[in-house]
C-alpha positions in Angstrom: 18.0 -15.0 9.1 17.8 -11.2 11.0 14.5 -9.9 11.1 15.7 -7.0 9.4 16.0 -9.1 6.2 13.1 -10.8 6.5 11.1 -7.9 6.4 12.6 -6.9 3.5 12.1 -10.4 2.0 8.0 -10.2 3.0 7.9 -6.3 2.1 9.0 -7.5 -1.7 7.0 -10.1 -1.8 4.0 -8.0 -0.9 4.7 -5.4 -3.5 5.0 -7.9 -6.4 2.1 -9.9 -5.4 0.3 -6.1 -5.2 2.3 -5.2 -9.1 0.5 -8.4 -10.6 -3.0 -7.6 -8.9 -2.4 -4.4 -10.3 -1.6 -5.6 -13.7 -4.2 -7.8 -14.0 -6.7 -5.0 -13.4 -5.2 -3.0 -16.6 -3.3 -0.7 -14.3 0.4 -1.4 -15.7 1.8 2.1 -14.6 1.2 1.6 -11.1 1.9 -1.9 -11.1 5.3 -1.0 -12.6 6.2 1.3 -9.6 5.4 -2.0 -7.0 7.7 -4.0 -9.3 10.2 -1.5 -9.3 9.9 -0.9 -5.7 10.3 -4.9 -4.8 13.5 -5.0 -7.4 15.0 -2.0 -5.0 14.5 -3.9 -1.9 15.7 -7.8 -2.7 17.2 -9.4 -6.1 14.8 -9.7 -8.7 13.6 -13.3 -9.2 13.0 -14.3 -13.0 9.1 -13.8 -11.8 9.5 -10.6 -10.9 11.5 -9.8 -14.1 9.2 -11.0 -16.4 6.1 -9.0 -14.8 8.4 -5.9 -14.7 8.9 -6.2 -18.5 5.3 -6.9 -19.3 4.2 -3.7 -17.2 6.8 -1.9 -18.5 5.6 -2.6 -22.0 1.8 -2.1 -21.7 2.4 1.3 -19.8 4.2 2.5 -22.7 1.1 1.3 -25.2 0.6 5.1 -26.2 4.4 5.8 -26.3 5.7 2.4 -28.3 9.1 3.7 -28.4 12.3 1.6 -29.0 14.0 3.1 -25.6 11.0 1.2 -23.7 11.4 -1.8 -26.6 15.2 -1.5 -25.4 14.3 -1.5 -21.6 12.2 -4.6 -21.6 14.4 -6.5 -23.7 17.6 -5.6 -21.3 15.1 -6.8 -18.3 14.5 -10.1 -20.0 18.0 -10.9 -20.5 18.3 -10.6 -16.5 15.9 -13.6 -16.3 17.6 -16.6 -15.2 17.6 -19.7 -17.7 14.9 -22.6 -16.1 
């Protein structure tokens, strides 16, 4: 693997594993920036999908329109069947 990838590879990872510390401290808009950030970078795993969703959804609480409905459910359909 070229070291340029890798550090792609490890920067993703690090910015997910910062989204879901983030979103587990109630602070889903800015975890939804690291989760966009790490899709940018590498392919989204169905991990990353699913927290990108679920921040996507609770930093629209106070906007609970069907666009943002729309959004997560078009993200969710990206996750990979287990």
């Amino acid at each position: 693997m070229e070291l340029g990838r890798a550090e792609k590879i490890l920067q993703a990872e690090a910015l997910f594993e910062s989204g879901k510390t983030l979103l587990s401290s109630g602070q889903a808009a800015k975890a939804l920036e690291k989760f966009r950030a790490a899709e940018a970078i590498k392919p989204p795993t169905g991990d990353l999908l699913v927290h990108l969703a679920w921040a996507l959804l609770h930093s629209a609480e106070n906007e609970r329109s069907s666009n943002v409905a729309k959004e997560a459910e078009t993200i969710l359909d990206r996750v990979p069947p287990e």
